[in-house]
DRENMIFI-155684 format. One record per atom (N, C-alpha, C): atom name; x negated, y, z. Coordinates in pm, whole numbers. Layout:
<martis>
> name, px, py, pz
> CA, X, Y, Z
...
</martis>
This chain:
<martis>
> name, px, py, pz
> N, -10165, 9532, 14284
> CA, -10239, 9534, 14157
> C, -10361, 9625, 14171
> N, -10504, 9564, 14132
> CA, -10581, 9637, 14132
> C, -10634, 9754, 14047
> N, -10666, 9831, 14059
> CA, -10673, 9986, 14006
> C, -10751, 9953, 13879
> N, -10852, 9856, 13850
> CA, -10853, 9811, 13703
> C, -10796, 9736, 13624
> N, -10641, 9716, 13711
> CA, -10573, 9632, 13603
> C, -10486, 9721, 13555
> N, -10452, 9847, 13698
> CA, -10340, 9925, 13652
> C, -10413, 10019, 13477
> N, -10498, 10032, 13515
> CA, -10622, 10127, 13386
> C, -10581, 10043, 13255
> N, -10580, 9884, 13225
> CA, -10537, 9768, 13180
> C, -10414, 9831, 13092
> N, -10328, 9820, 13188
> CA, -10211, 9846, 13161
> C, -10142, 9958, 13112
> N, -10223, 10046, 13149
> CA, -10168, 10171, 13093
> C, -10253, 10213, 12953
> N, -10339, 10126, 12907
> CA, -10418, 10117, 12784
> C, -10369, 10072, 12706
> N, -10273, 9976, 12736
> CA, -10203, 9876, 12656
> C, -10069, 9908, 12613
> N, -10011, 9996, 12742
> CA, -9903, 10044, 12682
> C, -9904, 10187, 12609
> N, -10020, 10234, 12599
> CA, -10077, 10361, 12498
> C, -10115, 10296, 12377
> N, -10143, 10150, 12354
> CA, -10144, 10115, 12246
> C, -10274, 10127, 12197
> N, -10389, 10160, 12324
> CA, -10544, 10190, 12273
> C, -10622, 10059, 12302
> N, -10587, 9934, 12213
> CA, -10602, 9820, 12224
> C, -10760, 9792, 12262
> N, -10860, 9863, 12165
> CA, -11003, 9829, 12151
> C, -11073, 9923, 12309
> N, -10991, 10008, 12350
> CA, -11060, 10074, 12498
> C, -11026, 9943, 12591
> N, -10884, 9884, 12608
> CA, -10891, 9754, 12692
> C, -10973, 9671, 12655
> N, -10978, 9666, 12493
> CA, -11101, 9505, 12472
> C, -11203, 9524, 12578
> N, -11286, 9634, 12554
> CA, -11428, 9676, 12575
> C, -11417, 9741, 12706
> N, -11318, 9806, 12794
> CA, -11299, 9858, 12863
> C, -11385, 9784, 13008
> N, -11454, 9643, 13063
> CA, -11487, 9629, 13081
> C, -11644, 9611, 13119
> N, -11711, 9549, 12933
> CA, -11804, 9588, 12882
> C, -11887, 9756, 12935
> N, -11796, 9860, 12883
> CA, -11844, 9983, 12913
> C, -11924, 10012, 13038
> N, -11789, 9962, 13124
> CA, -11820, 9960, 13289
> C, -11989, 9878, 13345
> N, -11961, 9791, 13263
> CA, -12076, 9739, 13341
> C, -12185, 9747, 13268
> N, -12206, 9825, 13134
> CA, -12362, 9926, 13102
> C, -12342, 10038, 13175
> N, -12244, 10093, 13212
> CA, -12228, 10244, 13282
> C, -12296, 10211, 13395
> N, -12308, 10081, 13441
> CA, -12369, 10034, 13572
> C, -12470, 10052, 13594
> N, -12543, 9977, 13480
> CA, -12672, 9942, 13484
> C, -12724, 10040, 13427
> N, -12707, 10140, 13338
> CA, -12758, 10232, 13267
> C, -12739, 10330, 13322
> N, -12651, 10358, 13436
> CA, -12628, 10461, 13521
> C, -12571, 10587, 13431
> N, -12486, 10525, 13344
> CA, -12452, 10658, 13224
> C, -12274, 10695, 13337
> N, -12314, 10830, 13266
> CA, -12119, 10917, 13347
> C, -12041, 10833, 13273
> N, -11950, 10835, 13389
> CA, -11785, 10822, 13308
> C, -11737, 10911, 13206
> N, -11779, 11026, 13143
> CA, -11783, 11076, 13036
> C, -11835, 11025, 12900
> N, -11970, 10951, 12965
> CA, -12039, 10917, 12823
> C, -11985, 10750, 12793
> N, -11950, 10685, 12884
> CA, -11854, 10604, 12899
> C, -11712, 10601, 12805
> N, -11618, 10674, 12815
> CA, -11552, 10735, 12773
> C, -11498, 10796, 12652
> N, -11637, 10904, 12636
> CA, -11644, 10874, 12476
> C, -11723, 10725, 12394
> N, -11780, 10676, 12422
> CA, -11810, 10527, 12382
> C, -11662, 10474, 12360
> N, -11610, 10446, 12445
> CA, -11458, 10434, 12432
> C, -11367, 10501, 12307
> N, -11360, 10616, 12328
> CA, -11283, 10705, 12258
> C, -11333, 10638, 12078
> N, -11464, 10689, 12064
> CA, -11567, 10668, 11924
> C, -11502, 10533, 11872
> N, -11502, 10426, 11977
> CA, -11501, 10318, 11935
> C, -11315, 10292, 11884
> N, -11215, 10370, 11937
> CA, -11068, 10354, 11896
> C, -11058, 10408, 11786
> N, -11144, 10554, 11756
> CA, -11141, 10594, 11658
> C, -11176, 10569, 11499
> N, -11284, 10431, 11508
> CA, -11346, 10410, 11423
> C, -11204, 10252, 11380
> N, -11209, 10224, 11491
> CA, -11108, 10089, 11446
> C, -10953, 10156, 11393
> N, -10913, 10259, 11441
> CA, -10734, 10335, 11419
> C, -10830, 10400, 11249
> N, -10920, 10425, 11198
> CA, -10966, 10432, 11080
> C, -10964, 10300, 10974
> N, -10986, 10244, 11036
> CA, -11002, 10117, 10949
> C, -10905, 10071, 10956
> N, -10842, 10049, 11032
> CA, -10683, 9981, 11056
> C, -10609, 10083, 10957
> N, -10595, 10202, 10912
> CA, -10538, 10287, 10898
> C, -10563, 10257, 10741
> N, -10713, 10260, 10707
> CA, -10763, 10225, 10549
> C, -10680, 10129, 10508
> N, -10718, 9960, 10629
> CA, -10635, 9865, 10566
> C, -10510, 9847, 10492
> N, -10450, 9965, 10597
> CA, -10316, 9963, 10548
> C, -10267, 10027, 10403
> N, -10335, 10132, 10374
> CA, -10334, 10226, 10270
> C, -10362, 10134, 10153
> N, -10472, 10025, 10178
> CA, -10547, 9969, 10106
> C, -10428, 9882, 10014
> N, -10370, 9797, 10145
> CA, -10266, 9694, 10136
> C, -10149, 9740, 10076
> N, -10096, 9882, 10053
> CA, -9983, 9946, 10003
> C, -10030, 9995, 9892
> N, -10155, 10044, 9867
> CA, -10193, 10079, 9723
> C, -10173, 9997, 9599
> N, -10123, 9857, 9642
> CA, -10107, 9772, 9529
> C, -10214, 9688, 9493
> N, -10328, 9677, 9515
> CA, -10436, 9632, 9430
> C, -10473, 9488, 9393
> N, -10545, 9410, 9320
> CA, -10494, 9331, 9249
> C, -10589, 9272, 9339
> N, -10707, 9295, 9400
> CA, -10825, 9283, 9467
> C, -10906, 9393, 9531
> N, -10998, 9303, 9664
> CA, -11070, 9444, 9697
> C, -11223, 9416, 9647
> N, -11269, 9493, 9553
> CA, -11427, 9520, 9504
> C, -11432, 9663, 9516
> N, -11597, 9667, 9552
> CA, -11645, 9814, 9566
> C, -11734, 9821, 9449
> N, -11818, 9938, 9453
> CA, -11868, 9929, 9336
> C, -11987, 9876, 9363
> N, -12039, 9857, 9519
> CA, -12177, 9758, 9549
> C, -12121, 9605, 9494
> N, -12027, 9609, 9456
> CA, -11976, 9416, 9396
> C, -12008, 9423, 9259
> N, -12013, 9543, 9171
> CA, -12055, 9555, 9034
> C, -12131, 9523, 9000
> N, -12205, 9452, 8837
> CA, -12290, 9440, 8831
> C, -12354, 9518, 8730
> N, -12354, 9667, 8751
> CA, -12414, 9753, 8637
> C, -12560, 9694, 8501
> N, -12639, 9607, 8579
> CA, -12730, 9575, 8514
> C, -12703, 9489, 8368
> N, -12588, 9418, 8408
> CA, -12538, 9334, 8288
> C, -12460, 9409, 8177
> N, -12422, 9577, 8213
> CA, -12317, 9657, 8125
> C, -12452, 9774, 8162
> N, -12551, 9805, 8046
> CA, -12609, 9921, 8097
> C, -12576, 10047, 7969
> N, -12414, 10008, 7924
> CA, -12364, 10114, 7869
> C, -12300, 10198, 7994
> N, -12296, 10177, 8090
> CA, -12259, 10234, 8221
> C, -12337, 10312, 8261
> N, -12344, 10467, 8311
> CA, -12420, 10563, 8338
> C, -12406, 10539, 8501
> N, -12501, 10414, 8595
> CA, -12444, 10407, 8710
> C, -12409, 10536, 8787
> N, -12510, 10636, 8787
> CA, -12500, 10757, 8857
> C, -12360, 10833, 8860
> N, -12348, 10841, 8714
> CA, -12199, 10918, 8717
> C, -12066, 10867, 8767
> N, -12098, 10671, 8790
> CA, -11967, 10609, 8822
> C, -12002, 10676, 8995
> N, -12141, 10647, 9008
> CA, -12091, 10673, 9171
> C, -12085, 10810, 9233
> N, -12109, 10911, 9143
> CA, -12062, 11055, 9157
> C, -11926, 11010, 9158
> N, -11845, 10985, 9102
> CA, -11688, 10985, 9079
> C, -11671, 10904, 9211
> N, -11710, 10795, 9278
> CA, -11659, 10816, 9389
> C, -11657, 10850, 9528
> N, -11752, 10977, 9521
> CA, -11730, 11073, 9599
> C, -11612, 11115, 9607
> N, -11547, 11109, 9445
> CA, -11364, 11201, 9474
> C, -11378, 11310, 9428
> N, -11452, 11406, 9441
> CA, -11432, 11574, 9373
> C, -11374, 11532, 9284
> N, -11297, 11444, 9202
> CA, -11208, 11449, 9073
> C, -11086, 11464, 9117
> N, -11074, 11408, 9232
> CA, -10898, 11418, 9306
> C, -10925, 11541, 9307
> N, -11005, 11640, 9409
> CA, -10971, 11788, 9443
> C, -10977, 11828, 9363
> N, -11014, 11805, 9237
> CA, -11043, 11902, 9067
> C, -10935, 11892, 9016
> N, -10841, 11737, 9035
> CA, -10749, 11700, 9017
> C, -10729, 11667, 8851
> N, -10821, 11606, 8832
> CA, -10918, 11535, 8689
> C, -10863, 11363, 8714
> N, -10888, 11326, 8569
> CA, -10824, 11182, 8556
> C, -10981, 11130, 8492
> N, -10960, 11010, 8516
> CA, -11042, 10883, 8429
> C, -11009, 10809, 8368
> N, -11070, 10802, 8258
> CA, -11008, 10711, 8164
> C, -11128, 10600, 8102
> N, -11123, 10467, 8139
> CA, -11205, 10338, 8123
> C, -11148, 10316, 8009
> N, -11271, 10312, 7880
> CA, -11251, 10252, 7792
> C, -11341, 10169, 7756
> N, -11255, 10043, 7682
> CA, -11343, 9907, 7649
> C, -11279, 9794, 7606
> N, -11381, 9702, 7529
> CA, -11311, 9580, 7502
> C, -11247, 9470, 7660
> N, -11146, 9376, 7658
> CA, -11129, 9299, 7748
> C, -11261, 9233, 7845
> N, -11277, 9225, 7965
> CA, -11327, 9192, 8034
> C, -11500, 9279, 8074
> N, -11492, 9376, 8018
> CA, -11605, 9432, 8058
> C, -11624, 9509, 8150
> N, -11474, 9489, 8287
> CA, -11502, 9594, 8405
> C, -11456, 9694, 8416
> N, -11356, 9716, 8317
> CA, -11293, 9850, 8367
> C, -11217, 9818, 8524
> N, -11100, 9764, 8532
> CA, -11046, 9709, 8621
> C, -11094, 9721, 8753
> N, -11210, 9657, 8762
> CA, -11294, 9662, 8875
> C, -11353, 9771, 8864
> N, -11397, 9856, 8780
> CA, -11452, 10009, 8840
> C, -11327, 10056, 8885
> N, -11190, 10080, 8845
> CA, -11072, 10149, 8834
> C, -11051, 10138, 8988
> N, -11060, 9989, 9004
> CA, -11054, 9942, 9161
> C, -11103, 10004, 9296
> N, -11251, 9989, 9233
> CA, -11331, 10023, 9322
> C, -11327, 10188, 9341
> N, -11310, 10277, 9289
> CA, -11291, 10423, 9283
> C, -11159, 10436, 9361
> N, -11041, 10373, 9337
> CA, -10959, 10355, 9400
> C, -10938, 10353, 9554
> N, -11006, 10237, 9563
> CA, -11058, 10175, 9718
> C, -11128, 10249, 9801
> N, -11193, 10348, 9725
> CA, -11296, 10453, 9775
> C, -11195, 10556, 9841
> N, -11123, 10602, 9743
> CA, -11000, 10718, 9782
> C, -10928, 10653, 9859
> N, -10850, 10557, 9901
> CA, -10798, 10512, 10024
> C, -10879, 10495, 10162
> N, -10989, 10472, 10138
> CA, -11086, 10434, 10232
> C, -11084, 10610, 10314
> N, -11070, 10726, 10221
> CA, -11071, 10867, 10218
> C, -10969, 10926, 10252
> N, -10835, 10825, 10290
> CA, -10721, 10901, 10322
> C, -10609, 10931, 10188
> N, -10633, 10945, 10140
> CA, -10587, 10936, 9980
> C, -10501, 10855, 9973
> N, -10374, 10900, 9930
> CA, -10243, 10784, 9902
> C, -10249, 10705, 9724
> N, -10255, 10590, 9726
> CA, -10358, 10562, 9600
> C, -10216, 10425, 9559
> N, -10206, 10457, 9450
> CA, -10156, 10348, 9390
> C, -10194, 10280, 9288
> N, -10200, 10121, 9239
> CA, -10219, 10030, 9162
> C, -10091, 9993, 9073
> N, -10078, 9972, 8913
> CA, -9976, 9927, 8861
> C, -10024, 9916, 8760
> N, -10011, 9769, 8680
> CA, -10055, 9729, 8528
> C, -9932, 9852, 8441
> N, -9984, 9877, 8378
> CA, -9916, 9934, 8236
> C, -9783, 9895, 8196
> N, -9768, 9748, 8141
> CA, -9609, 9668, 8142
> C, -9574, 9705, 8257
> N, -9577, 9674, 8378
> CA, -9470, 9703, 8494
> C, -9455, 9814, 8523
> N, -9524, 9910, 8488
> CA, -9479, 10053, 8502
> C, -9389, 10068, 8407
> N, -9400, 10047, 8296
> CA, -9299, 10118, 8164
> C, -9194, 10067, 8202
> N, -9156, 9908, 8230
> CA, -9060, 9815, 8277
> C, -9011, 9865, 8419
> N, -9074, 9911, 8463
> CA, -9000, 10003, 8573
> C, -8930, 10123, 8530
> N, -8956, 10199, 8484
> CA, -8930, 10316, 8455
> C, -8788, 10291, 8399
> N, -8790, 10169, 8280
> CA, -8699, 10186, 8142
> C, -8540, 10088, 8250
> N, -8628, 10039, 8320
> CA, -8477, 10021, 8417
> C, -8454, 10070, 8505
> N, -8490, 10162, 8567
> CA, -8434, 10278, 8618
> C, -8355, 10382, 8542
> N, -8421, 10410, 8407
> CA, -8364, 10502, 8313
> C, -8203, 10395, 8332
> N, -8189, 10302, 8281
> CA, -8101, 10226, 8215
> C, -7982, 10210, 8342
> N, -8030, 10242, 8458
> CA, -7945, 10227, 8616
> C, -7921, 10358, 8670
> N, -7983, 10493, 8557
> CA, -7970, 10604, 8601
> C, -8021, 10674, 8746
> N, -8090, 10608, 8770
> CA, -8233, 10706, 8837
> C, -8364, 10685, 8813
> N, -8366, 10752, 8711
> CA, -8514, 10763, 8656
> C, -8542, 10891, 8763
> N, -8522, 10972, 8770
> CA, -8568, 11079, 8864
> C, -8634, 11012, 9029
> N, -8548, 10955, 9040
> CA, -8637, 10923, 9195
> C, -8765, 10807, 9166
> N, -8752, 10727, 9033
> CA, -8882, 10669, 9004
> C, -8982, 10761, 8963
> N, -8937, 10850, 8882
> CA, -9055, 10991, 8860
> C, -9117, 11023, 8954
> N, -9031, 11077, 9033
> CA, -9066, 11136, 9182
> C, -9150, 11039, 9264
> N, -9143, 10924, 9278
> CA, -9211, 10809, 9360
> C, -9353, 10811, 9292
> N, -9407, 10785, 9159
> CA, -9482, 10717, 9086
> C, -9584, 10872, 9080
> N, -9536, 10983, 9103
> CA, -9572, 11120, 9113
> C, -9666, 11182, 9232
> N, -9580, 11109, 9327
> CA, -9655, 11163, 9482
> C, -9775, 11074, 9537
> N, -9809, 10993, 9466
> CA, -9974, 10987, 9462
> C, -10091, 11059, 9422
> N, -10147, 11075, 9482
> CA, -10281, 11137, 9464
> C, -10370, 11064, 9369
> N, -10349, 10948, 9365
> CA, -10423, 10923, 9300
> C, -10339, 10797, 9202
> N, -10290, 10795, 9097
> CA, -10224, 10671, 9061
> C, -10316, 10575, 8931
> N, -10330, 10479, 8937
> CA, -10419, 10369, 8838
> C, -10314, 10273, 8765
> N, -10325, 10330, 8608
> CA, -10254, 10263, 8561
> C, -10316, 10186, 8449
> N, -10341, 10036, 8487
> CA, -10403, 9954, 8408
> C, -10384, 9833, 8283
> N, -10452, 9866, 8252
> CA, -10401, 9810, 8090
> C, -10331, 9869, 7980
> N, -10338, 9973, 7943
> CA, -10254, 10030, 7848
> C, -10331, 9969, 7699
> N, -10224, 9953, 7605
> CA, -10280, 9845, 7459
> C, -10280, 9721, 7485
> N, -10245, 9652, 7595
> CA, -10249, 9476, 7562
> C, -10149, 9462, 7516
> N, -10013, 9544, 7556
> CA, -9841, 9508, 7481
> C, -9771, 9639, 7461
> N, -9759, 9638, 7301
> CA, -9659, 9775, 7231
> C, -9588, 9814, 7346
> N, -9564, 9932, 7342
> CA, -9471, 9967, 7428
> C, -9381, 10069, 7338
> N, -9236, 10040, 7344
> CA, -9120, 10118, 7225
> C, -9101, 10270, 7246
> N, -9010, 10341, 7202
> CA, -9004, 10468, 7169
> C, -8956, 10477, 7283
> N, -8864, 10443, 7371
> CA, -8808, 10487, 7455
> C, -8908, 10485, 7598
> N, -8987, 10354, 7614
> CA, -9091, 10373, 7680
> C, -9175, 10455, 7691
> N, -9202, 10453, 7588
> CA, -9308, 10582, 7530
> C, -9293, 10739, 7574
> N, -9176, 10774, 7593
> CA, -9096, 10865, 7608
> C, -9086, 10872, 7784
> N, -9027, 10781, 7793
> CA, -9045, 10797, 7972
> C, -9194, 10757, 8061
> N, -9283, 10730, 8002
> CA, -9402, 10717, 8019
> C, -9489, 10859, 8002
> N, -9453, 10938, 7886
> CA, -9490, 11087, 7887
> C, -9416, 11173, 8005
> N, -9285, 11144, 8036
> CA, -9252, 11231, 8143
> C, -9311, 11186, 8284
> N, -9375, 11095, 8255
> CA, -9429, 11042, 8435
> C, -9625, 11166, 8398
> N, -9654, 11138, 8292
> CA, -9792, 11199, 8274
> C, -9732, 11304, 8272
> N, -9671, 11384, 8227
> CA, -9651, 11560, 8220
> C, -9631, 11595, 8353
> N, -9576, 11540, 8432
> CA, -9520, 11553, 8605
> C, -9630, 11557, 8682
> N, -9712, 11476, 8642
> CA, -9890, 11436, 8703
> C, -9997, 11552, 8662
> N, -9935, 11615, 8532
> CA, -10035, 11704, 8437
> C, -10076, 11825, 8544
> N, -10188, 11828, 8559
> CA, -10295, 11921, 8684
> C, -10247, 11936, 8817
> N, -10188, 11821, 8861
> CA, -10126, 11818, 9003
> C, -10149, 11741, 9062
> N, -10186, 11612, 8996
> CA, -10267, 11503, 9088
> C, -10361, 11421, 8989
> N, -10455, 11326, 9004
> CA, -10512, 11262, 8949
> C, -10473, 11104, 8869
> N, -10527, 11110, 8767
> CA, -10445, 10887, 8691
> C, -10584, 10850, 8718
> N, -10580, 10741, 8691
> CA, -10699, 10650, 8622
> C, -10639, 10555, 8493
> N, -10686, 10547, 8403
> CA, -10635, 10457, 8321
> C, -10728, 10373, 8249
> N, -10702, 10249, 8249
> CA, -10760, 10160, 8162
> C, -10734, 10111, 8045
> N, -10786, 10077, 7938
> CA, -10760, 10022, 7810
> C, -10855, 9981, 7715
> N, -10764, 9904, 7634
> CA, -10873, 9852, 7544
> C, -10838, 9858, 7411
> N, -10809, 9996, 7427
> CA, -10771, 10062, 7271
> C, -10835, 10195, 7233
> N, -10919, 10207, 7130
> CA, -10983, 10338, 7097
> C, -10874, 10444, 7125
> N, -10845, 10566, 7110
> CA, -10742, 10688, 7139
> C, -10668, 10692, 7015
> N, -10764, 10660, 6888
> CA, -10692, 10702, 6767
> C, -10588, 10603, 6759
> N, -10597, 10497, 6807
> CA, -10521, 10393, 6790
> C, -10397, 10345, 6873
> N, -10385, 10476, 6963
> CA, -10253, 10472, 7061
> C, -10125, 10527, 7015
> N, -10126, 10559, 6858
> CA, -10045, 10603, 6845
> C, -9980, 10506, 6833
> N, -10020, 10348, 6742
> CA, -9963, 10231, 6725
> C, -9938, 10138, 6869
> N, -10005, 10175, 6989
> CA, -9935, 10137, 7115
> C, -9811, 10169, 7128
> N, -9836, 10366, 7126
> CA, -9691, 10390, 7189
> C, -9608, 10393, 7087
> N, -9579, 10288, 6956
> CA, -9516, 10329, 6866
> C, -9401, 10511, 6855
> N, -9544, 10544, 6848
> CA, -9476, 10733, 6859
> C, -9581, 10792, 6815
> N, -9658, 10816, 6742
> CA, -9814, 10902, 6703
> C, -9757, 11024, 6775
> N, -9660, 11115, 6783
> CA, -9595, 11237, 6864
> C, -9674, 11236, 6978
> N, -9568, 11171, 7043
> CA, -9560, 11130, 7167
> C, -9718, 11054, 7262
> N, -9786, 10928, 7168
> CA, -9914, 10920, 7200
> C, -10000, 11054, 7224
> N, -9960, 11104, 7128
> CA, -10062, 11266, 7103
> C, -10050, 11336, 7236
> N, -9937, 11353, 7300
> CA, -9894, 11450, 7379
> C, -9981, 11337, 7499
> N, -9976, 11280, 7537
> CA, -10006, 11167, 7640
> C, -10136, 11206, 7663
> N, -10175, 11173, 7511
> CA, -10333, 11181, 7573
> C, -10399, 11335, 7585
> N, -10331, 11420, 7533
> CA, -10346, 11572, 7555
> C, -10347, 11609, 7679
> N, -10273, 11557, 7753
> CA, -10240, 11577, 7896
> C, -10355, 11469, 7970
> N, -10364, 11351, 7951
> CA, -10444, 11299, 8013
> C, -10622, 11327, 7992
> N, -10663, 11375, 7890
> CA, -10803, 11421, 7773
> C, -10840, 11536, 7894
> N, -10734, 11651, 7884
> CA, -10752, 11782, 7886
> C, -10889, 11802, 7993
> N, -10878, 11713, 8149
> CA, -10956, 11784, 8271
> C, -10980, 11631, 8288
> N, -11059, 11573, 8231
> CA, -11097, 11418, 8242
> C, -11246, 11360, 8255
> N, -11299, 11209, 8257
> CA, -11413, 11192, 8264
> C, -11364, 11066, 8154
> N, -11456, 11023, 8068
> CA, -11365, 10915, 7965
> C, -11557, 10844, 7971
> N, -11498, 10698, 8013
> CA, -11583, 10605, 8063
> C, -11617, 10490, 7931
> N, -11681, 10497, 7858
> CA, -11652, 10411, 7744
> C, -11747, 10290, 7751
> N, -11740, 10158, 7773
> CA, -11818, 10063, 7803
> C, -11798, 9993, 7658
> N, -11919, 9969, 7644
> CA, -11966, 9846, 7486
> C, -12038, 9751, 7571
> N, -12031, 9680, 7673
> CA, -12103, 9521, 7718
> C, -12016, 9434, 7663
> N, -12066, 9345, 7673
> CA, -12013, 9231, 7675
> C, -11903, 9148, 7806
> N, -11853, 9062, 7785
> CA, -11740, 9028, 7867
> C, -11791, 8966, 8014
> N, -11773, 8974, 8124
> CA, -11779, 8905, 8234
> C, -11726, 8830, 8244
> N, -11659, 8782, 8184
> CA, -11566, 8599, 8190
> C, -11680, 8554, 8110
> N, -11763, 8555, 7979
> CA, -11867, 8460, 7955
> C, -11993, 8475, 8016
> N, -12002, 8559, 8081
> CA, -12136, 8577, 8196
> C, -12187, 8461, 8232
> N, -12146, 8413, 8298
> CA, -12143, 8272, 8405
> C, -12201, 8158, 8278
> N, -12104, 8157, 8094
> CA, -12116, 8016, 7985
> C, -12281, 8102, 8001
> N, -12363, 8224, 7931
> CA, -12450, 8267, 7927
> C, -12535, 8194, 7986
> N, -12524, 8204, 8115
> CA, -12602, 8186, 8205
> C, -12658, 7976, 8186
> N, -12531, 7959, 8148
> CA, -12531, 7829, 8131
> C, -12555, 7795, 8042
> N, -12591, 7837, 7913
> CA, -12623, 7829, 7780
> C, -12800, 7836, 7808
> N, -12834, 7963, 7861
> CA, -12977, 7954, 7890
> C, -13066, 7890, 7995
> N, -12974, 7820, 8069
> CA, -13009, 7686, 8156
> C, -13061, 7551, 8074
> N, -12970, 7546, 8022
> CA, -12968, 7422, 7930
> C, -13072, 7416, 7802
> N, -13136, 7567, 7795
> CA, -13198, 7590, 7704
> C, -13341, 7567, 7743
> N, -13357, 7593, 7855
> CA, -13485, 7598, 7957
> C, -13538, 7455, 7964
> N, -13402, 7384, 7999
> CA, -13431, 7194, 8030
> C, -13450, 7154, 7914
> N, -13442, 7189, 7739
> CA, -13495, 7139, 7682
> C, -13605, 7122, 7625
</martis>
């Protein structure tokens, strides 16, 4: 076996897949370019490192839950210019995780919270950040059967050790007293220790009739208010974007 297959092989069984891809390649600019086997090397190295990153994002990405991947270059701020673009893309820099500050998207249906929630999200995984995704119903519905199977504690504990957790949709469906209740002990557990995001499309005053609990709403959002950024969008919907567009087509041809 020749001494560049044994190199081959022992790349492969180190598991440094992209130095074998290219491992060739290298060699023969090192040739012609007369560059060291050092600078070689690291070319090599740079190049495992950047792919065991991305491979690494993917994965984070793919376990975070997400419903989709958009960034916030997929947004279309111009159509919502109740959006302060600057401040969405300060926030995803992240200094809110290390501040350990929440966001809270508020708005009528379809105007993008979701997809900002997303995209901030995507940012913090992209960052190493253990990031989770969960609509609102399946969280409470998680919780209230665990309570009901008697380990609510290790769902606390799970839904807790994110850094960053996004919980979307709160106000499309009542959620009862008992929900309500184990939904405050997941936010008090979170309270200045890690970061939420939350979405909704319910003013604050009006969560008391979500969480049928005005108490209990109160306490929720006390904890979530306290060290926050509260995102309030008045556009219009992105599901009729597209009739718009088609409304003033048709208007043009006549």
């Amino acid at each position: 076996m020749s001494l560049y297959n044994q190199v081959l092989n022992n790349l492969s069984d180190l598991k440094l897949e992209q130095s074998k891809l290219f491992l060739g390649e290298y060699l023969e600019e090192a040739s012609k370019k007369q560059l060291s086997y050092l600078e070689v090397l690291k070319e090599l190295t740079d190049r495992e490192l950047k792919h065991k990153k991305l491979r690494s994002a993917k994965m984070r990405i793919k376990v975070g839950n997400f419903p989709f991947e958009k960034g916030l270059n997929d947004f279309d701020f111009d159509y919502q210019p109740s959006i302060n673009k600057k401040e969405i893309y300060e926030l995803s820099t992240l200094s809110f995780i290390e501040l350990k500050k929440n966001i809270l998207f508020l708005g009528s249906p379809g105007v993008g919270k979701t997809h900002l929630a997303v995209a901030v999200g995507i940012a913090a995984a992209d960052n190493k950040y253990n990031v989770y995704f969960i609509h609102a119903h399946n969280l409470i519905s998680d919780l209230v059967l665990a309570h009901n199977e008697n380990r609510l504690e290790s769902r606390l504990k799970h839904f807790s050790k994110y850094k960053l957790l996004i919980i979307d949709e709160i106000g499309y469906l009542p959620i009862d007293n008992v929900g309500s209740n184990l939904f405050f002990q997941l936010i008090a557990r979170r309270y200045e220790k890690s970061s939420t995001i939350v979405t909704t499309n319910q003013p604050f005053s009006r969560w008391g009739e979500v969480f049928d609990n005005p108490v209990v709403a109160s306490a929720i959002l006390d904890r979530l208010l306290h060290h926050s950024h509260v995102i309030n969008i008045t556009g219009r919907s992105y599901r009729v974007k597209d009739k718009f567009v088609e409304i003033d087509k048709n208007k043009m041809q006549l």
